[in-house]
N, C-alpha and C positions, 0 to 999 in steps of 0.2 A: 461542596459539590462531591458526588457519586466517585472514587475515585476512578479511574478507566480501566482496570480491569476486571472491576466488580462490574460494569456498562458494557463490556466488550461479552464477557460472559453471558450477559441478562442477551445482547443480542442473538448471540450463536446459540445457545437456547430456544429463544425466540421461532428464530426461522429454521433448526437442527442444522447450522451450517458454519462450516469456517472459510466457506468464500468470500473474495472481495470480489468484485466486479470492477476492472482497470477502463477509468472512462479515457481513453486515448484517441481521440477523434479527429483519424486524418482524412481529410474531406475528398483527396485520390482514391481512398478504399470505401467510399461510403456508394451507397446506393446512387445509380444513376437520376433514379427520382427524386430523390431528394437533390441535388446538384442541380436542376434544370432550373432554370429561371428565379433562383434564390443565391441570393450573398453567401460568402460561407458560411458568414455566422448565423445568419437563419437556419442554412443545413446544418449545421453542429445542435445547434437549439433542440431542432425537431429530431434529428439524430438521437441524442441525448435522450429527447424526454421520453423515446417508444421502447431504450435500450432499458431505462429507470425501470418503465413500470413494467416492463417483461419479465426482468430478473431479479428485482425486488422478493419474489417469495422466496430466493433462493440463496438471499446472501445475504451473510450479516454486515459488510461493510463493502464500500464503493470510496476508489482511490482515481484524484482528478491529477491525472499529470501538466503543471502547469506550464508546460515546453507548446504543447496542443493550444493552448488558450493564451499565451502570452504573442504566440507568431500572427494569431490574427489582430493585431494592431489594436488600436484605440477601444472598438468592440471587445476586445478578448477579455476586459474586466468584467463587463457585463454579461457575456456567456458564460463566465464560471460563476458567475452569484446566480444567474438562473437555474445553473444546474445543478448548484447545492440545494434552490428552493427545491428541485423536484423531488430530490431523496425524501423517502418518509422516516420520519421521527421514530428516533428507537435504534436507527441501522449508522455504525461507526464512518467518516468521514475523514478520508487520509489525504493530506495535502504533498502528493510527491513531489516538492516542489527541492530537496538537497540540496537547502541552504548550507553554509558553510562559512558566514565569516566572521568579525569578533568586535567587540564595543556595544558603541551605540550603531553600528548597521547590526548587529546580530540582534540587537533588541529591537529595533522598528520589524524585521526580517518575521519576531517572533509573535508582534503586537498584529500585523500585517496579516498573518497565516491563523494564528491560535485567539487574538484577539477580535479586530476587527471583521473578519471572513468569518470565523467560529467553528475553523476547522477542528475537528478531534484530535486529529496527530496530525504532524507533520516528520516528513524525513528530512536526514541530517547530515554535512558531511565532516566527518570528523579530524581530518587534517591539521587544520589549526587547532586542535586540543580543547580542553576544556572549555576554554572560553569561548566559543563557537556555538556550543551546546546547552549551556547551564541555560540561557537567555530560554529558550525551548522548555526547562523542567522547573520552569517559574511558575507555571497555569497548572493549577488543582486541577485534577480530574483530566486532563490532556495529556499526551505522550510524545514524545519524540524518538522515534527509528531511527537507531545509528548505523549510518553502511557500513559494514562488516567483512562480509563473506558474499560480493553481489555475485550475479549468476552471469556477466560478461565472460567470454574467450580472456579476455586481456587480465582479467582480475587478478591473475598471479603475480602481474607485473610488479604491485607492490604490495598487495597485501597477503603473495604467501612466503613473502622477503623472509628467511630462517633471523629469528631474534633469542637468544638465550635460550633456543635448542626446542623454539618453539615458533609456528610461523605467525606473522607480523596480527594478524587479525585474530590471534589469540589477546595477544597485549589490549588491543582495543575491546573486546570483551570485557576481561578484568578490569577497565577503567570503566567501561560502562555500569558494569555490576555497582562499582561502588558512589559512582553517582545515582544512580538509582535511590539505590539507602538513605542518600543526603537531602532530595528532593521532594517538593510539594508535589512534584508531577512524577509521569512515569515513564522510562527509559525502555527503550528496547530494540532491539536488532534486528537489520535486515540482510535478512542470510539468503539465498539464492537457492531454489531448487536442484539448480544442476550439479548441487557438490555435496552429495550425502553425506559424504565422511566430514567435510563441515557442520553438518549441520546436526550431526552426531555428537564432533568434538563439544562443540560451542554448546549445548545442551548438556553437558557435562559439566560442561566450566559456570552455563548458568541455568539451573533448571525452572527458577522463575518468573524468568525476564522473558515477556510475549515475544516472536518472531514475527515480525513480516518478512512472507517468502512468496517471492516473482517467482518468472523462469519455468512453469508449469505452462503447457502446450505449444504458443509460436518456437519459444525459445529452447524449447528439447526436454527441459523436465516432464515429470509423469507423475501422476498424484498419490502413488506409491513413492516416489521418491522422500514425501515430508515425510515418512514414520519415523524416520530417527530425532525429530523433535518432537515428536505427539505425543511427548510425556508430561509436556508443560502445552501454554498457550499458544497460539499458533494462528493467524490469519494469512489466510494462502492466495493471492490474486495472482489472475487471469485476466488477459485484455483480449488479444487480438482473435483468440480463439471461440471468444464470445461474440464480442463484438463486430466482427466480418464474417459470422458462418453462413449468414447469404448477403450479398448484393442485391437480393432482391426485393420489392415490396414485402415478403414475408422476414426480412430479415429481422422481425422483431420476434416473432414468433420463434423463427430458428434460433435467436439469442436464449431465449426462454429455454430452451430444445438442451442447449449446450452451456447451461448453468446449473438446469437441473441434472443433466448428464455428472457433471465436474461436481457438484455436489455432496451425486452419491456415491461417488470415489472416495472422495475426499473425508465422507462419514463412517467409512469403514476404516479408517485408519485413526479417526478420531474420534471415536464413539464414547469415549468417559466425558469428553468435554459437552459433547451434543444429548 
């Protein structure tokens, strides 16, 4: 198989973009039309498939958080397989689902996400160390996002912990780095928009390992914020700012509106990759 950064590339090419589109479908923020006389999971369905094909020319990859799809019960398996059918072929597939445990659950955890489902990536949480993780860079041509440097208020709490005169999510870097090396798959980090001077550092410590970076519009980042990683790889999503820019019947239109918008921010600071 293609590995995934050679795939990730062919996409951002593709459509000139390092957006992901964050499908987070909370059915309190959705369209009052869609809510009326439909299950949630039919409004997420429909939700889903008008968000797909609006912002589709505009991003190279779409990331399913599965918190959205797992609360609507028994249904919820089946609205995330419908909405991976609607992605078209060709555009990267991120399973945020930050798994995190080790054995044989971290291996069903990864047979589940990267086998079975056929997601592209999945995110990771790296706590329990290695063993947590490797199950994730067993899949050629698939990747695994290690949290890092995420873009929460609270993140300092342990990962800017000072460890050998450098803060904690340094160290998780340099392990990531060198699993990378050792792996049939491909490793990489998810650093937060909202903390430049991370994602400055961490681009120093790895200047080839792809980034997923949140934290751009709901959350207070700004698409100037990723240039300090736009010397390597970079996939930047956005959800809610896409995703809810109307409640209206037109909300798919205006999703289109505010993809292409974030786009061409986003192309100007990445413009050797696109």
């Amino acid at each position: 198989m293609t590995r995934f950064s050679e795939r990730l590339l062919e996409a951002q090419r593709a459509r000139k973009s390092v957006l992901c589109v964050g499908l987070d479908p909370d059915v309190q923020q959705m369209p009052k039309h869609l809510q009326a006389s439909q299950s949630p999971a039919k409004s997420i369905k429909h939700f889903n498939e008008g968000i797909i094909q609006a912002t589709a020319p505009f991003a190279c990859a779409f990331k399913l958080n599965f918190a959205f799809y797992e609360a609507l019960g028994a249904g919820g398996h089946e609205v995330l397989r419908h909405t991976l059918d609607c992605i078209p072929e060709g555009l990267i597939t991120i399973a945020d689902a930050k798994r995190g445990d080790i054995g044989n659950s971290a291996r069903q955890y990864a047979h589940a996400i990267l086998g079975e489902l056929g997601f592209d990536a999945c995110t990771v949480a790296p706590y329990m160390g290695h063993d947590a993780v490797l199950p994730f860079l067993q899949y050629e041509g698939r990747a695994a996002f290690v949290l890092t440097r995420t873009s929460n208020a609270s993140a300092k709490d342990f990962q800017e912990v000072p460890y050998q005169s450098e803060p904690l999510f340094h160290l998780v870097a340099r392990h990531v780095n060198r699993w990378n090396e050792a792996s049939a798959g491909t490793a990489g980090l998810v650093v937060g928009a909202t903390s430049p001077s991370a994602l400055r550092s961490l681009r120093e410590l790895c200047p080839t390992l792809p980034f997923l970076i949140p934290g751009i519009g709901a959350q207070g980042g700004a698409p100037g914020d990723i240039a300090p990683a736009a010397m390597g790889p970079v996939i930047v999503s956005s959800s809610r700012a896409i995703l809810y820019a109307s409640n209206g019947t037109d909300f798919a239109d205006r999703a289109a509106q505010a993809a292409r918008h974030t786009r061409n921010l986003l192309t100007s600071y990445v413009s050797a990759t696109c």
